[in-house]
C-alpha positions as a printed Julia matrix, in Angstrom:
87×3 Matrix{Float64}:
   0.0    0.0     0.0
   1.26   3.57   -1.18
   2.69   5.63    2.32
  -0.58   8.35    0.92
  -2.66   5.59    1.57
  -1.77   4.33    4.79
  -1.97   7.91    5.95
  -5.33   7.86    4.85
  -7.04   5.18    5.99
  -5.21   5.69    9.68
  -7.16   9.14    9.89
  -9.95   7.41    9.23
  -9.66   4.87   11.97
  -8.74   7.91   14.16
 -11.59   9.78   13.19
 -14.14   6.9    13.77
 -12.62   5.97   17.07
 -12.18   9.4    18.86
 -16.47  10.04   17.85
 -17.08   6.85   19.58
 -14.74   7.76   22.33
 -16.27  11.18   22.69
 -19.79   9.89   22.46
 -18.68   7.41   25.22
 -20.05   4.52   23.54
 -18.26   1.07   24.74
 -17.16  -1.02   21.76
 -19.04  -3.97   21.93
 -22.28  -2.62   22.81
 -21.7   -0.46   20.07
 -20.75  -3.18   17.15
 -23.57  -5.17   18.57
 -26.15  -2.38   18.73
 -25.32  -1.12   15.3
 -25.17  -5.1    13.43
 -21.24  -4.16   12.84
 -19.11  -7.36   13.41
 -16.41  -6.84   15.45
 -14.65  -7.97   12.82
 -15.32  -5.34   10.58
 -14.7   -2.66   13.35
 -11.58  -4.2    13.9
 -10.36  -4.23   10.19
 -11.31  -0.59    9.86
  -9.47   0.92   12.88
  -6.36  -1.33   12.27
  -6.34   0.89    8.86
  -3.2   -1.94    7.76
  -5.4   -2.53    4.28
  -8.16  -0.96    2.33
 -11.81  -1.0     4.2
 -14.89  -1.21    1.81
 -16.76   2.46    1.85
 -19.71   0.35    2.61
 -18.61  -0.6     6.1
 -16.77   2.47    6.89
 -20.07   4.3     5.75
 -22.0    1.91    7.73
 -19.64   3.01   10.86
 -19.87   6.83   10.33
 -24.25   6.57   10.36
 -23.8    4.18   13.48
 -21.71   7.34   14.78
 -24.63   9.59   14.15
 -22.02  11.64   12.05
 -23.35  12.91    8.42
 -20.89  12.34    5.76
 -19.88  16.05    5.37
 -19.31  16.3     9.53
 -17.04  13.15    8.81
 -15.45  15.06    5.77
 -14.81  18.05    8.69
 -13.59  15.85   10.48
 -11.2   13.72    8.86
  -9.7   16.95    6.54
  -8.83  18.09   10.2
  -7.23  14.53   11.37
  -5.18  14.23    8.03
  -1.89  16.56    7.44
  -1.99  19.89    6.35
  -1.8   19.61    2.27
  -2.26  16.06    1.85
  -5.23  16.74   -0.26
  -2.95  19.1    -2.87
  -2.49  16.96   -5.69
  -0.39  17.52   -8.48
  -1.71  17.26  -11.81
């Protein structure tokens, strides 16, 4: 996996677990609550290989987060210019 990538899908796992930190929801309860496997929660936050936008958008409406608060958040998480691509 390219570094860019890594870097992205680790802000992504740090964005999804500091809004279920911060909305103090335990893990479990929160997988189980939400039909998220465990599995799948754990494959996401371990942000190692690529997660399926279907689960991580799955995670993000269990969150109660809309997809442009997510965008907020995870432009702030990421570092500064990563989204200034070259052409």
């Amino acid at each position: 996996m390219q570094e860019s990538a890594k870097i992205l899908y680790k802000s992504i796992a740090s964005v999804i677990k500091k809004a279920r930190l911060e909305n103090e929801l335990n893990y479990t309860d929160f997988c189980y609550e939400n039909d998220i496997p465990m599995s799948t929660y754990d494959y996401i936050l371990q942000a190692k290989t690529q997660a399926s936008f279907f689960n991580v958008a799955k995670v993000v409406k269990a969150l109660g987060l809309s997809f442009e608060e997510f965008g907020r958040l995870l432009d702030k998480e990421l570092p500064d210019g990563f989204m200034n691509f070259e052409e």
